[in-house]
C-alpha positions in Angstrom: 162.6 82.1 27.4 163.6 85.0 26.2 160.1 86.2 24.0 158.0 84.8 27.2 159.4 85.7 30.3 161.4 88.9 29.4 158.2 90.2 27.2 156.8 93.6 28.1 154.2 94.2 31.0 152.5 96.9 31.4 154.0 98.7 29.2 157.7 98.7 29.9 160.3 95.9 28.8 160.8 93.2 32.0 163.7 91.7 30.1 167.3 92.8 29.0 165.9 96.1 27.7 164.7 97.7 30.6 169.0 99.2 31.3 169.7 97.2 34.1 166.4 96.7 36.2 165.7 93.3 35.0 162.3 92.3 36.8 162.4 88.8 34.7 165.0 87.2 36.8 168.5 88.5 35.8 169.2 88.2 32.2 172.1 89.8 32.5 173.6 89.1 35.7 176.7 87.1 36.0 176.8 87.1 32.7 180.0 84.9 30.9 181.2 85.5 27.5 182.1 82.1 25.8 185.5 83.0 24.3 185.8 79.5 23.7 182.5 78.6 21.7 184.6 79.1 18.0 187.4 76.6 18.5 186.6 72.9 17.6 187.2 70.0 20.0 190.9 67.9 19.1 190.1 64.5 17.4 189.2 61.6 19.9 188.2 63.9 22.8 184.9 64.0 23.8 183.2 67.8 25.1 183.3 67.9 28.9 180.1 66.5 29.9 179.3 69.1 32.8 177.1 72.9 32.3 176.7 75.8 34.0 173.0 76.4 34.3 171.4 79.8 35.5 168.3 80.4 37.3 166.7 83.2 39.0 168.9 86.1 39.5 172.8 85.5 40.1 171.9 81.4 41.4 174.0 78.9 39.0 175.0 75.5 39.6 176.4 72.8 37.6 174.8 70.1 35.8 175.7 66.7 34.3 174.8 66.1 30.4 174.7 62.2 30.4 172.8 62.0 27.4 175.1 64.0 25.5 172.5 66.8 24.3 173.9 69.4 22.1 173.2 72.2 24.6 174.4 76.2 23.6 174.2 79.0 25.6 170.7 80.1 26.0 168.9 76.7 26.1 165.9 76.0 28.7 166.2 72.6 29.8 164.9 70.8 31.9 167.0 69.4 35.2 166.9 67.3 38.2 166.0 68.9 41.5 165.3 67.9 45.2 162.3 67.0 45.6 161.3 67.4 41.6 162.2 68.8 38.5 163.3 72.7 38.0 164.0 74.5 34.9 167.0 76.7 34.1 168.6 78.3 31.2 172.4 77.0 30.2 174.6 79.7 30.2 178.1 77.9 30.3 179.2 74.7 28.0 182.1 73.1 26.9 185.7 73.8 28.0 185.0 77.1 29.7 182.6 75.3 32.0 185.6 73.1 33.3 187.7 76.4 33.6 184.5 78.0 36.0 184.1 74.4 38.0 188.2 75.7 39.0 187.5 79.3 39.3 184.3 78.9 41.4 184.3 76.0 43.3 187.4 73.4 43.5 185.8 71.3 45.9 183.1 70.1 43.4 182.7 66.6 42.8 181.5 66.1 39.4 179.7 62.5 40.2 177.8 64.3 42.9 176.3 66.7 40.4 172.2 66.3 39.8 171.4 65.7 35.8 170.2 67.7 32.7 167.3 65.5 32.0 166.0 67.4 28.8 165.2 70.1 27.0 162.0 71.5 28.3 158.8 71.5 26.6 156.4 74.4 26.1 154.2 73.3 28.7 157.0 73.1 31.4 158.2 76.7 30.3 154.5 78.2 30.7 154.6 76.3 34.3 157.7 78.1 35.0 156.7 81.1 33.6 153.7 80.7 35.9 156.0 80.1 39.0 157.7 83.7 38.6 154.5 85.5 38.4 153.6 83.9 41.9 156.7 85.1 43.6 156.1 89.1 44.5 152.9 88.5 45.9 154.1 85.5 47.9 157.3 87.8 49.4 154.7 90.8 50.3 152.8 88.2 51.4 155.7 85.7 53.9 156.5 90.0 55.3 153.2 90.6 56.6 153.4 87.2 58.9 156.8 88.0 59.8 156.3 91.8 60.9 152.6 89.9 62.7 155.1 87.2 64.7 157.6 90.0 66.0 160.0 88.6 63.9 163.8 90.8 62.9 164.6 89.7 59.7 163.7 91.3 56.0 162.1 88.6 52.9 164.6 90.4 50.2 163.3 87.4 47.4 161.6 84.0 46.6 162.1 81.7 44.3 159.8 79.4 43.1 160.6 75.8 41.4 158.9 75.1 38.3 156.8 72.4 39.5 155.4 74.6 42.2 156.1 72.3 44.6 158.8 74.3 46.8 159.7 77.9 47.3 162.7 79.4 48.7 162.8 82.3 50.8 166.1 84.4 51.1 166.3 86.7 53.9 169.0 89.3 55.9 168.9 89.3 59.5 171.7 90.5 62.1 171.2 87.7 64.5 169.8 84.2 65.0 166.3 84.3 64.7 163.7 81.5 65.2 161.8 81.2 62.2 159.9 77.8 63.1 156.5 79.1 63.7 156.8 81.3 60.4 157.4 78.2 58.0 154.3 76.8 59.8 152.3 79.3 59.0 153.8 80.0 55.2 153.4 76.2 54.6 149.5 76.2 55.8 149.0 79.5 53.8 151.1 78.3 50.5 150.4 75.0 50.5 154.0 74.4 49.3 157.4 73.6 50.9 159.5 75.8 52.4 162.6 76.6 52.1 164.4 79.2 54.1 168.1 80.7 53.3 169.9 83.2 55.4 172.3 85.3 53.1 174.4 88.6 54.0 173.6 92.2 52.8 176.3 92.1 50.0 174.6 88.8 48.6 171.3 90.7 49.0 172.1 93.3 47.0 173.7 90.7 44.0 170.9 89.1 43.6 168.4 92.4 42.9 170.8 94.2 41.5 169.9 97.9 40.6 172.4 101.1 39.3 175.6 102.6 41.8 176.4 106.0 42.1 178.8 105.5 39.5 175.8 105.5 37.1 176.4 101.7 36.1 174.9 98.2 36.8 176.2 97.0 40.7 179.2 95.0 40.3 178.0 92.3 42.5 175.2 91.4 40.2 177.6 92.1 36.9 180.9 89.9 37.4 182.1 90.4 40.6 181.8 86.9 42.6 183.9 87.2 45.4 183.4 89.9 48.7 186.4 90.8 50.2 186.4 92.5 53.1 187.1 96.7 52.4 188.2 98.7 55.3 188.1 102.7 56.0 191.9 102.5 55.7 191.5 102.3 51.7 189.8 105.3 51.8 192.3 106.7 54.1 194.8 105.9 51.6 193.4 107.4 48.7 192.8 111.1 50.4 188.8 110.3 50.2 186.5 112.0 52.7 184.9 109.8 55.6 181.5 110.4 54.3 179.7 106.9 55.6 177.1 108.1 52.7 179.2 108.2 49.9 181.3 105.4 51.1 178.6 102.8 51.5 176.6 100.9 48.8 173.7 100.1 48.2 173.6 97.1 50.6 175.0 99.7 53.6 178.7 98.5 53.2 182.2 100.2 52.1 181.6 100.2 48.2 183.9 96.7 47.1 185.2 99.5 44.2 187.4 100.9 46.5 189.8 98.4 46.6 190.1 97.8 43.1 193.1 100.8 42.8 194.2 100.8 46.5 197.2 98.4 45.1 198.2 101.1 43.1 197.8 103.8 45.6 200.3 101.6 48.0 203.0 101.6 45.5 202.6 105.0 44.2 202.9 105.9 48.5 206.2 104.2 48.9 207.9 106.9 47.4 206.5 109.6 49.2 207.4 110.8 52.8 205.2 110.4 55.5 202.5 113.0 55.8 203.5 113.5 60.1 207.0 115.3 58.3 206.5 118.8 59.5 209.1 121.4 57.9 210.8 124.2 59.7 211.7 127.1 57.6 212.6 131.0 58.7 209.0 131.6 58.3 207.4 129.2 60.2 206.8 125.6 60.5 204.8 124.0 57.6 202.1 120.6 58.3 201.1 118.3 55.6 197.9 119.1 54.4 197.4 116.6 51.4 199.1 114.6 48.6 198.2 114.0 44.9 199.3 110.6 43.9 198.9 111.4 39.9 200.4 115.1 39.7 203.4 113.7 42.3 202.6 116.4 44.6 202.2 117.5 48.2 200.8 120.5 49.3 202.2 122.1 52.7 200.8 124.9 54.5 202.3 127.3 57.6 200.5 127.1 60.5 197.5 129.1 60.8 197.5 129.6 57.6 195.5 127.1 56.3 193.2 128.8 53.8 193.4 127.8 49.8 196.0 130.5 49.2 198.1 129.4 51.8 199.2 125.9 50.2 202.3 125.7 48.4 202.8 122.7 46.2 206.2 120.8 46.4 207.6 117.9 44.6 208.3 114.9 47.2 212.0 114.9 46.5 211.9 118.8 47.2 210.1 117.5 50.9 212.7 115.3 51.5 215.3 117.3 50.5 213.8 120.2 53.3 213.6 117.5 55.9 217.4 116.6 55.4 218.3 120.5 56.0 216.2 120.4 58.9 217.8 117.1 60.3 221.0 118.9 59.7 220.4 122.0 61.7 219.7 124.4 58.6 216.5 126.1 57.7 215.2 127.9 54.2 213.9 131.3 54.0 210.7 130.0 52.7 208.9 126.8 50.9 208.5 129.2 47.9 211.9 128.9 46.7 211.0 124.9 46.1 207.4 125.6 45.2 207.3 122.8 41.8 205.8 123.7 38.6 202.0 123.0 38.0 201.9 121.8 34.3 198.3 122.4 32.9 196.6 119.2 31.4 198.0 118.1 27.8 194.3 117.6 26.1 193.1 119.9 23.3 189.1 121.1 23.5 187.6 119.6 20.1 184.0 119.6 21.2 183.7 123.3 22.1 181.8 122.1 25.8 183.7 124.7 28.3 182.0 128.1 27.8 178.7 128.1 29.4 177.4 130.8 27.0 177.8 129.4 23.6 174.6 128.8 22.6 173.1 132.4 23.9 173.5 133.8 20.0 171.8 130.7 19.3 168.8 131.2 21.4 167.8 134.9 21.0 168.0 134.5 17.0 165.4 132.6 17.5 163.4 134.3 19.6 163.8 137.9 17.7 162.8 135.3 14.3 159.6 134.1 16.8 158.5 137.4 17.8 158.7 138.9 14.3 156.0 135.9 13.2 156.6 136.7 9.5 154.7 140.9 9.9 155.9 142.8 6.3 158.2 145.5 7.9 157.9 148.8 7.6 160.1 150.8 5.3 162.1 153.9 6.2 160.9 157.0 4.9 163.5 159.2 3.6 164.5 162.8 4.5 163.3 164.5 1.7 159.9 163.2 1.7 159.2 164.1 5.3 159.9 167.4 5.3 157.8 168.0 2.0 154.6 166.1 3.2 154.6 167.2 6.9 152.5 170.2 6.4 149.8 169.0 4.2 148.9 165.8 6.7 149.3 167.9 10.0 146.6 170.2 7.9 144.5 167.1 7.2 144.6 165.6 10.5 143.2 168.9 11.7 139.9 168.8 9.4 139.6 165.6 9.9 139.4 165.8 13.6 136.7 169.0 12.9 135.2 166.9 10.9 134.1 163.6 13.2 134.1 165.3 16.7 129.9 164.8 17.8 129.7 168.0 19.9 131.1 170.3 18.3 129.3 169.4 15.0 125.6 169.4 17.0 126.7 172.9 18.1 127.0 174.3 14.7 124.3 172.5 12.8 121.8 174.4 15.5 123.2 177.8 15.2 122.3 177.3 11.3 119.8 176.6 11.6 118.3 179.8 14.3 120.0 182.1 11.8 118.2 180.7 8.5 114.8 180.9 10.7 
């Protein structure tokens, strides 16, 4: 599989090469390390006889290995399907594969599961191969007559089965929608089954995958598996900006990464005071403004005086300790006389990256050493030589310019020539 269908195509790599765009199905996606695969099976046990196999994009299900085939990670085999026969690559064996059965779904019934029936032949990969090829044209294709029947729902994929006897369409809508006349029209027009699944914008966006705005592959299509709900709250907590744009995904929904650290922001919170505590000093009254969980801060400002300069920095212990006076009936001069140390960053500069002018030497060396284009200089003439030659060449330069002038040299030659006459 992987020198057919992740080869190149017109000229850029389809496969595992390509940094995270994988147009051959999802090499990469879901991908499980078999931490497992080194340690040898205890005497008198027999390997657990179910697999994980992977097909197109993040799509895995579990297989039984009846005939006891020494499978690995990376194998195409050959498995049962309904109506026919698929093919699929194994990307789970042995012991791990019982530990993802648990993990993933612990409902499964392992006599239930369909059969590995072999390892497939070269014919049955270049029919599969074939299969994949067929799919973007067929998607374009299943849009057009959905947009022609009036129809609300976006074709995000399809995937084939090797035999080429079924397809399976995957689509996002926001409602119900009544797709009968469509598969009658895609099965006259295909000449295959169809197949039509309804999956949400998050499972969208896991199966094609694509980079975040964190500059890495989507987590969804990497090794995230289960979508929990995020709400604007956990941006609330962590002092982010309501920006729907840079809070939303690429499938349009609060970014799942925002709740990988909220747990941390909720402890870290406990032991701050709540951002409504106003403080009353001789002053003027001071209003939260913002809190920094990691420098243990929170910055207070007076009212109408809410520019940049105007916020003073205090420890929480120093807030509550103000808030206590203030319960008491006792107000400070000023939130200056608590303002709490700012303790520049402990990291040493060894690359040299902060000035923005460090390579300006560099650059006009080079362009005084491009502009000379390797001309002999000239060399300075000394004092003593110019003062002793200035008269003779000023003397020079005036015969010289006697010499070659046209007119004046016609002029002369003619008057010698009426006198001699």
């Amino acid at each position: 599989m992987a020198c057919t269908n992740c080869s190149s195509k017109d000229g850029t790599p389809r496969g595992c090469k390509n940094n995270g765009t994988c147009s051959s199905g999802g090499c990469s996606k879901l991908e499980v390390y078999d931490w497992l695969s080194n340690l040898s099976m205890p005497s008198g046990q027999s390997p657990f006889d179910l697999v994980e196999v992977r097909f197109k994009n993040s799509r895995k299900a579990f297989f039984r290995n009846h005939q006891n085939i020494h499978l690995q990670a990376g194998d195409v085999v050959l498995v049962e399907a309904n109506p026919g026969w698929d093919v699929g690559v194994v990307s789970v064996t042995g012991e791990l594969a019982r530990i993802q059965i648990k993990k993933k779904s612990p409902q499964f019934k392992p006599m239930e599961a369909k059969r590995i029936s072999r390892i497939a032949a070269q014919e049955e990969i270049d029919k599969w191969v074939k299969a994949r090829s067929l799919e973007k044209e067929v998607m374009y294709q299943s849009r057009t007559l959905a947009v022609n029947l009036g129809l609300e729902m976006k074709i995000s994929d399809v995937e084939y089965q090797a035999d080429l006897t079924k397809a399976t369409f995957y689509y996002t809508a926001e409602g119900r929608v009544d797709f009968r006349q469509l598969i009658k029209d895609m099965a006259d027009k295909f000449r295959i089954r169809i197949e039509m699944r309804q999956i949400g914008s998050r499972q969208e966006a896991s199966r094609l995958g694509g980079i975040g705005s964190c500059g890495r592959e989507l987590c969804c299509s990497t090794w995230l598996t289960d979508f929990r709900s995020v709400s604007t709250s956990a941006a609330r907590y962590q002092q982010l900006s309501l920006n729907p744009q840079k809070l939303a995904g690429q499938c349009g929904k609060l970014k799942c990464c925002l709740n990988y650290e909220l747990d941390m922001y909720l402890d870290a919170i406990k032991h701050f005071p709540k951002p409504e505590t106003r403080l009353k000093t001789e002053k003027g009254n001071a209003y939260h403004v913002k809190s920094d969980v990691f420098k243990h801060l929170m910055w207070y400002a007076y009212e109408g005086d809410a520019g940049i300069s105007g916020l003073v920095p205090l420890s929480p212990e120093r807030v509550q300790e103000i808030a206590e006076m203030n319960a008491a009936g006792d107000k400070p001069r000023e939130l200056i006389e608590f303002v709490a140390e700012l303790k520049e960053p402990d990291y040493s500069n060894v690359v040299g990256q902060d000035s923005l002018n460090r390579f300006e030497h560099v650059f006009k060396a080079k362009k005084k050493n491009k502009r000379g284009g390797g001309k002999p200089q000239k060399q300075p003439i000394s004092a003593t030589t110019s003062t002793s030659t200035a008269a003779p060449q000023a003397k020079a330069n005036d015969k010289n310019k006697k010499r070659f002038h046209p007119k004046k040299g016609n002029k002369d030659r003619n008057n010698r020539n009426e006198t001699n006459s």
